[in-house]
Residue frames as a rotation matrix with the C-alpha (Angstrom) as fourth column:
UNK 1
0.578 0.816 0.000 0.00
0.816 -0.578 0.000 0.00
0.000 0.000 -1.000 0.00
UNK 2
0.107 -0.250 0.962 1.19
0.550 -0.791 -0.267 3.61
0.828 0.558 0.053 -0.86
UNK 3
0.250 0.588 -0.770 1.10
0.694 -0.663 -0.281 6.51
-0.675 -0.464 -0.573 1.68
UNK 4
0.724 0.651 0.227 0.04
0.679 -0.731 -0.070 9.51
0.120 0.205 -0.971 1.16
UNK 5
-0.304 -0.865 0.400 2.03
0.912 -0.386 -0.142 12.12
0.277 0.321 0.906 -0.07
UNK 6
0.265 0.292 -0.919 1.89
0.736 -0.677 -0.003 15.49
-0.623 -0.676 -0.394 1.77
UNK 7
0.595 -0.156 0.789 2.12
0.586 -0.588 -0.558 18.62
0.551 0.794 -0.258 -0.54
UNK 8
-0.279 -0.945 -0.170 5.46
0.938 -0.230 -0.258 20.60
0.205 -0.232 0.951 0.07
UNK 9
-0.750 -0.385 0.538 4.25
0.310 -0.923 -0.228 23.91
0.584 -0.004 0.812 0.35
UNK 10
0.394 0.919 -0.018 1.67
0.248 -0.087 0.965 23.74
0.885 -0.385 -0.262 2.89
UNK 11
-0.638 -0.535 0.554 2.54
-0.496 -0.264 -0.827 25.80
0.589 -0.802 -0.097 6.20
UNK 12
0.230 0.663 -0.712 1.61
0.149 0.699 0.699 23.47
0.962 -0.267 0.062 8.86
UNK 13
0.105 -0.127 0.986 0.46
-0.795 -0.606 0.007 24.88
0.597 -0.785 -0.165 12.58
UNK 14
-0.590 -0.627 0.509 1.58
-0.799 0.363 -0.479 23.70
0.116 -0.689 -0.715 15.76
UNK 15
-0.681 0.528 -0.508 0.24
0.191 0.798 0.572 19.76
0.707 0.292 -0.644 16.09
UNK 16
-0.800 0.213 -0.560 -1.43
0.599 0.261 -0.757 20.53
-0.015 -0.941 -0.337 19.38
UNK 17
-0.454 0.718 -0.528 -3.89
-0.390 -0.693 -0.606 24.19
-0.801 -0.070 0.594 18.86
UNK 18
-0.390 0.457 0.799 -5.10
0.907 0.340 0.248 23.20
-0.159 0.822 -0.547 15.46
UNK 19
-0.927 -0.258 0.271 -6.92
0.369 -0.754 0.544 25.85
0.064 0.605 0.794 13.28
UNK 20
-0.255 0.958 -0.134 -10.43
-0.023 -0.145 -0.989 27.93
-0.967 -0.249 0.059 14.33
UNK 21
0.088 0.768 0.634 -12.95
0.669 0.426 -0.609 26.83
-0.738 0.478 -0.476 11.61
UNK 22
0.813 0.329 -0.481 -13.48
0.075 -0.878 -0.473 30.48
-0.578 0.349 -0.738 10.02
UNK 23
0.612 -0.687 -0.392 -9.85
-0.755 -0.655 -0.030 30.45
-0.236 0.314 -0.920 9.35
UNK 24
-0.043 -0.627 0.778 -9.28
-0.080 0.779 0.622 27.64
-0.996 -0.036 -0.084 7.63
UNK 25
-0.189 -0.240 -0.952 -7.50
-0.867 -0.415 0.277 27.70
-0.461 0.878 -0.130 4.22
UNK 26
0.654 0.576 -0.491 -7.86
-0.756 0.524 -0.392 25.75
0.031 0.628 0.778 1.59
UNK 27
-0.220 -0.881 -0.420 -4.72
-0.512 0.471 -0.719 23.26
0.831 0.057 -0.554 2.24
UNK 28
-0.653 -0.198 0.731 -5.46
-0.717 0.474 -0.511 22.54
-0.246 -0.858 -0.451 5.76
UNK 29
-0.943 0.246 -0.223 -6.70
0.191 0.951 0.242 19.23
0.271 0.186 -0.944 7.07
UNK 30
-0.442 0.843 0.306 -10.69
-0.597 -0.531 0.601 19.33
0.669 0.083 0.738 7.75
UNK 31
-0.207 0.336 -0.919 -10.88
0.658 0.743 0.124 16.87
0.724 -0.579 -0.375 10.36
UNK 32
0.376 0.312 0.872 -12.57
-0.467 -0.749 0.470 18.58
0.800 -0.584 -0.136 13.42
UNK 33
-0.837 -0.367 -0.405 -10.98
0.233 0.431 -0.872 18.32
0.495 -0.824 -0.276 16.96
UNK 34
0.389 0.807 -0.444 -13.12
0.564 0.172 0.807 17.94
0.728 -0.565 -0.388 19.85
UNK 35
-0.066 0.331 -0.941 -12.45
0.904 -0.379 -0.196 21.56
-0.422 -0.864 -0.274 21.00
UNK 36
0.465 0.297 0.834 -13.82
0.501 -0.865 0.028 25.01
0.730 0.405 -0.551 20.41
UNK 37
-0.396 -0.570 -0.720 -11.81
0.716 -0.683 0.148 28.08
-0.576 -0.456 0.679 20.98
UNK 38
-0.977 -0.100 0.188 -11.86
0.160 -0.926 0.342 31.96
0.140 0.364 0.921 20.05
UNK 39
-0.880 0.474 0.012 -14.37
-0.438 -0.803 -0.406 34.57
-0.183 -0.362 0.914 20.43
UNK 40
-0.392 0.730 -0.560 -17.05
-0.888 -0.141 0.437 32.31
0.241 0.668 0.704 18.39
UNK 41
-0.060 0.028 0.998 -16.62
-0.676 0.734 -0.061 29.18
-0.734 -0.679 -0.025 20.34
UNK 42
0.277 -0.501 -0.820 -15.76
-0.960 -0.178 -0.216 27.51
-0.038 0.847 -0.530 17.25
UNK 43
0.908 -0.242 0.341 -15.03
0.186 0.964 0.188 23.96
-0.374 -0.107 0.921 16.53
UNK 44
0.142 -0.880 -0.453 -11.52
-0.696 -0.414 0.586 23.82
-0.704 0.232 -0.672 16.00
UNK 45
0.968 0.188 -0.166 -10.32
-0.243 0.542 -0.804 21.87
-0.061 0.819 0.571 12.76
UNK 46
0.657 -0.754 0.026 -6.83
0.630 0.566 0.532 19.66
-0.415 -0.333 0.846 12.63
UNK 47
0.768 -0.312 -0.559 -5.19
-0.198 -0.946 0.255 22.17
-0.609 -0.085 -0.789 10.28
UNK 48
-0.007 -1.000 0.000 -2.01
-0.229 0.002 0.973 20.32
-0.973 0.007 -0.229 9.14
UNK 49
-0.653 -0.648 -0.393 -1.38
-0.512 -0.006 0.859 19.63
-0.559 0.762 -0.328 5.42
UNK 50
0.783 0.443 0.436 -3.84
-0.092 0.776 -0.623 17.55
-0.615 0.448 0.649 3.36
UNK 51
-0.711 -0.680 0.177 -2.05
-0.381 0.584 0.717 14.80
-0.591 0.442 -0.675 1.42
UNK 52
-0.235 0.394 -0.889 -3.05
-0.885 0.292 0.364 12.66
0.403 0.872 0.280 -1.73
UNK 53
0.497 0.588 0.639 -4.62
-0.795 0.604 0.062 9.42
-0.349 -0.538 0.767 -1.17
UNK 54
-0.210 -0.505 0.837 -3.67
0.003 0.856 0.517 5.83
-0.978 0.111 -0.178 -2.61
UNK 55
0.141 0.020 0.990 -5.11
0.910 0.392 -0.138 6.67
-0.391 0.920 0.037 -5.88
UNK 56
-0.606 -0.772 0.192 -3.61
0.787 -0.547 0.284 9.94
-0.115 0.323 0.939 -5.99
UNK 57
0.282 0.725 0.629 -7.03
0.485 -0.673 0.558 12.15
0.828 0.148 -0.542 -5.75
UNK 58
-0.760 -0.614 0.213 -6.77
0.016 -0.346 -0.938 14.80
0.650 -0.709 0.273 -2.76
UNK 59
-0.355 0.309 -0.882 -7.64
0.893 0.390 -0.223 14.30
0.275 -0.867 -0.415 0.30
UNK 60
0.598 0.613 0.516 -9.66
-0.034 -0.624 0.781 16.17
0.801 -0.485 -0.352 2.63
UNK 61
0.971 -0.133 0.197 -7.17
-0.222 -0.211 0.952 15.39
-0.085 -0.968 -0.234 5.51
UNK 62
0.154 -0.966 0.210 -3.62
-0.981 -0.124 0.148 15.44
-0.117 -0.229 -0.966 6.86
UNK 63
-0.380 -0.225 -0.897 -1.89
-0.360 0.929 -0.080 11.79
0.852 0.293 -0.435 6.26
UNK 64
-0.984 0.017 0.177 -2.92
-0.116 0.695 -0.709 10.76
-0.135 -0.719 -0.682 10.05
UNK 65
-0.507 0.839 0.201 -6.18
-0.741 -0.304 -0.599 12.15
-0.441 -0.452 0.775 9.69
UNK 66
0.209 0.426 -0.880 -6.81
-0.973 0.180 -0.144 9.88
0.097 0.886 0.453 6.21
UNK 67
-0.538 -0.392 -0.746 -5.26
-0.180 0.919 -0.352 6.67
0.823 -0.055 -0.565 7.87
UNK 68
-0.984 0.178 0.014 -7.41
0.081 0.511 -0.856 6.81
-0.159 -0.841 -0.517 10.65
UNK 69
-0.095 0.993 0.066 -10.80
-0.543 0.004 -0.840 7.17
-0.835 -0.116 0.539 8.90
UNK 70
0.550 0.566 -0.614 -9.88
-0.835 0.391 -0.387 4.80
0.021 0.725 0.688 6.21
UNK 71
-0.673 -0.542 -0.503 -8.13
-0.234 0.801 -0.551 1.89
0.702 -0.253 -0.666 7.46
UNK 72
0.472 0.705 -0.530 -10.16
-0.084 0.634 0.769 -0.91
0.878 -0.319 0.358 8.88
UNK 73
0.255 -0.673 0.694 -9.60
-0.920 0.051 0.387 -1.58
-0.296 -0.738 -0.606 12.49
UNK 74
-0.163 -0.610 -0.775 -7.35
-0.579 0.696 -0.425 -4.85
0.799 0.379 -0.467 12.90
UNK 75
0.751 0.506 0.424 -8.82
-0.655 0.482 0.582 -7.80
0.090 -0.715 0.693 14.56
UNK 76
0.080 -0.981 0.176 -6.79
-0.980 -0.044 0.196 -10.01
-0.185 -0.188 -0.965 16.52
């Protein structure tokens, strides 16, 4: 299997604050975190890079975000 290839010129914010909603560009990832900050109480959104998938189309999310909502869990 492939991974996902992260585009080089994307400015990616600190992993931890992630990006208020309003102010998210077209590059970032779009996965929502499970907290809301700034004046609007705001869902915050993961922020870092979107990356290409396995068949090379672009993602909506950062490489972790796109391995953990499409990879099956693993049974023991």
């Amino acid at each position: 299997m492939t991974q996902p290839r992260i585009f080089k010129d994307s400015v990616q914010p600190p992993a931890t604050e992630g990006v208020e909603y309003q102010n998210m560009q077209e590059d970032h990832c779009k996965a929502i975190l499970g907290v809301r900050r700034g004046p609007w109480g705001l869902q915050m959104v993961c922020g870092k890079p979107r990356c290409l998938d396995v068949s090379g189309s672009r993602s909506s999310y950062c490489t972790d975000h796109l391995m953990m909502y499409t990879n099956q869990p693993r049974r023991a």
